[in-house]
N, C-alpha and C positions, 0 to 999 in steps of 0.2 A: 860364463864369460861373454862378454861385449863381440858378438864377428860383425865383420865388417866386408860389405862385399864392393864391389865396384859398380858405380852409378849409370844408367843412360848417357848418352848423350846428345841424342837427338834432340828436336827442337820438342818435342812433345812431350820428353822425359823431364823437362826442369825449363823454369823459368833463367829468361837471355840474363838479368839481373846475379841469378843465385852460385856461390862461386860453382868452380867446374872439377866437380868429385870428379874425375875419371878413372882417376887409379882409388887404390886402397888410402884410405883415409886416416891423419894422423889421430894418434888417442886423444890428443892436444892442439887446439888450433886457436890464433891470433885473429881476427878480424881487424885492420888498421883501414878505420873510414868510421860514418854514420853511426850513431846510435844505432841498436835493433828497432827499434822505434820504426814502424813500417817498413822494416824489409823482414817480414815473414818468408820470403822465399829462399833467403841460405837455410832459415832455423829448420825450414821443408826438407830441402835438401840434401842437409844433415840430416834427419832423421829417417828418412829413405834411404842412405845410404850404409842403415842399419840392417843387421837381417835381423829379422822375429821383430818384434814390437815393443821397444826398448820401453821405460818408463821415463818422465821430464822431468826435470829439477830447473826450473826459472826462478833467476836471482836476477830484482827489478831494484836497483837503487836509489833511482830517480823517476820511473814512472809507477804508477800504481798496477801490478804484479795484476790484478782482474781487467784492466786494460790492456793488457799485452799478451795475455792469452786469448783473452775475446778475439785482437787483429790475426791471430796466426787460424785461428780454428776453421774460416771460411776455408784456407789453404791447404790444409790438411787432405791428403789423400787415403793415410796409414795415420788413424791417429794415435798417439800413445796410450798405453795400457795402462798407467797411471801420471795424473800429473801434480806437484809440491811446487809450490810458491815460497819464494823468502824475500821480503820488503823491508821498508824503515816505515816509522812510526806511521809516518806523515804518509808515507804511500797506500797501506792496504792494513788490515786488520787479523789480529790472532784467533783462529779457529778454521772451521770447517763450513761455508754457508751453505745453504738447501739451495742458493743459487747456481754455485759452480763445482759442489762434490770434490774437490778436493781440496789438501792441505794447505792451507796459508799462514805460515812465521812472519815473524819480525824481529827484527834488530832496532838499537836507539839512532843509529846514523850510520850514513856508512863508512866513518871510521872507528866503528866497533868493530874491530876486528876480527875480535877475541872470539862477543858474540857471535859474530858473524862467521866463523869457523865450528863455532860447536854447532847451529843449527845446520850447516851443510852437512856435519858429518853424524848430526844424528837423522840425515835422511838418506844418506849413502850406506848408514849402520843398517835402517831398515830396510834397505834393496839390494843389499851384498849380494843377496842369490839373484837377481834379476840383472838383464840389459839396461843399461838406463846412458843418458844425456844428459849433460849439467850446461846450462846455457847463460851466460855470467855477463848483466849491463850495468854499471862500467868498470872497467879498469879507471876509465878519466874520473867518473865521481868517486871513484874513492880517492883515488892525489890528490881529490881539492880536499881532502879532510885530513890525511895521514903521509907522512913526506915517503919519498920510494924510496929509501933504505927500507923502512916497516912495511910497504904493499910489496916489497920484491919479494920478502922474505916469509910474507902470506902466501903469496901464489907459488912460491917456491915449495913450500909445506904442501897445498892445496893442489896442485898439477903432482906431485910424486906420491901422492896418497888416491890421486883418482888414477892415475897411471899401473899402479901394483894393484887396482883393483880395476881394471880394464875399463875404466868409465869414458865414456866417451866426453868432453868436453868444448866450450866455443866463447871466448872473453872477446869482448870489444873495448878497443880505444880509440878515441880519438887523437892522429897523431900533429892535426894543426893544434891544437891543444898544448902540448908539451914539446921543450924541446929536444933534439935530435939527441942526448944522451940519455934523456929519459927515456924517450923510444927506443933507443936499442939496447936497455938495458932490461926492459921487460920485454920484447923479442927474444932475447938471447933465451927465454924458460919455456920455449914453447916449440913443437915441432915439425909445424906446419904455419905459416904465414902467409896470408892474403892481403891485399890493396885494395882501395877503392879506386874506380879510374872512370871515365866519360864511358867504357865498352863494360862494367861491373866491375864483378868482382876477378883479381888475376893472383895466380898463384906469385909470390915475392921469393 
């Protein structure tokens, strides 16, 4: 099982940017701002606020998946014990390179849904006995491909299958992107919700 303990808070424990774990951390969390797109310092912070050395599950939909792990790894202080890529076509490539050691998937776009649920869950099948983090960009690019009736009812499936299995989780939306029903109606599936604001990140 996933524990979870409670974070620093000193200036030295976590970046001003990264949101503010103080308490025990939801199994499930919202990011409403930015892309992960260079802010490695929440995906740090989450992962710090793991105990033992969870394993990463990054779901890149629109950046290439070896791009977005490259930007986090200078940050890294506790790096993960293993890390799985899942991308689209156009983003990153199926296998294993000698360049970055571990797993990279793909899906056809990211309104495969379908696909895009069976390869998460054939890598949460392989880490059932481990800690692990599934770190999920975007919620917004999949809307542009799949109407939210179909993406609510994905994450709805997707958050209550990594939740019975303690996984710790982190979806990002953009909420200038959609409007104010869409947003609160994929809100409503998550446990923990944070804002992007001029001072970072704030618990909502």
């Amino acid at each position: 099982m996933t524990g979870v303990e409670s974070a620093g808070t000193g200036p030295d424990d976590a970046p001003a940017t990264a949101p503010p774990f103080g308490e025990a951390v939801p199994s499930n969390l919202l990011l409403l701002g930015p892309s992960m797109e260079g802010d490695g310092d929440a995906i740090v912070r989450l992962m710090e606020s793991v105990t033992g050395t969870p394993s990463l599950l990054a779901v890149s939909l629109l950046r290439d998946p070896d791009e977005q792990i490259a930007s986090w790894e200078d940050r890294w202080r506790k790096p993960p014990k293993e890390v799985a890529t899942i991308g689209c076509n156009h983003t990153g490539t199926t296998g294993t390179s000698a360049e970055t050691s571990y797993r990279m998937t793909t899906v056809a776009d990211p309104g495969d849904l379908t696909g895009l649920g069976i390869r998460i869950n054939e890598c949460l099948d392989a880490w059932q006995e481990r800690q692990c983090v599934v770190v999920f960009d975007s919620v917004t690019t999949m809307l542009q491909y799949a109407d939210t009736k179909q993406v609510f009812q994905f994450l709805h499936v997707l958050t209550s299958r990594m939740k019975r299995a303690d996984v710790m989780s982190v979806f990002y939306m953009d909420p200038e992107a959609h409007d104010e029903q869409t947003v609160s109606t994929i809100r409503s599936l998550f446990e923990g919700v944070y804002e992007w604001s001029e001072d970072g990140w704030e618990r909502s």
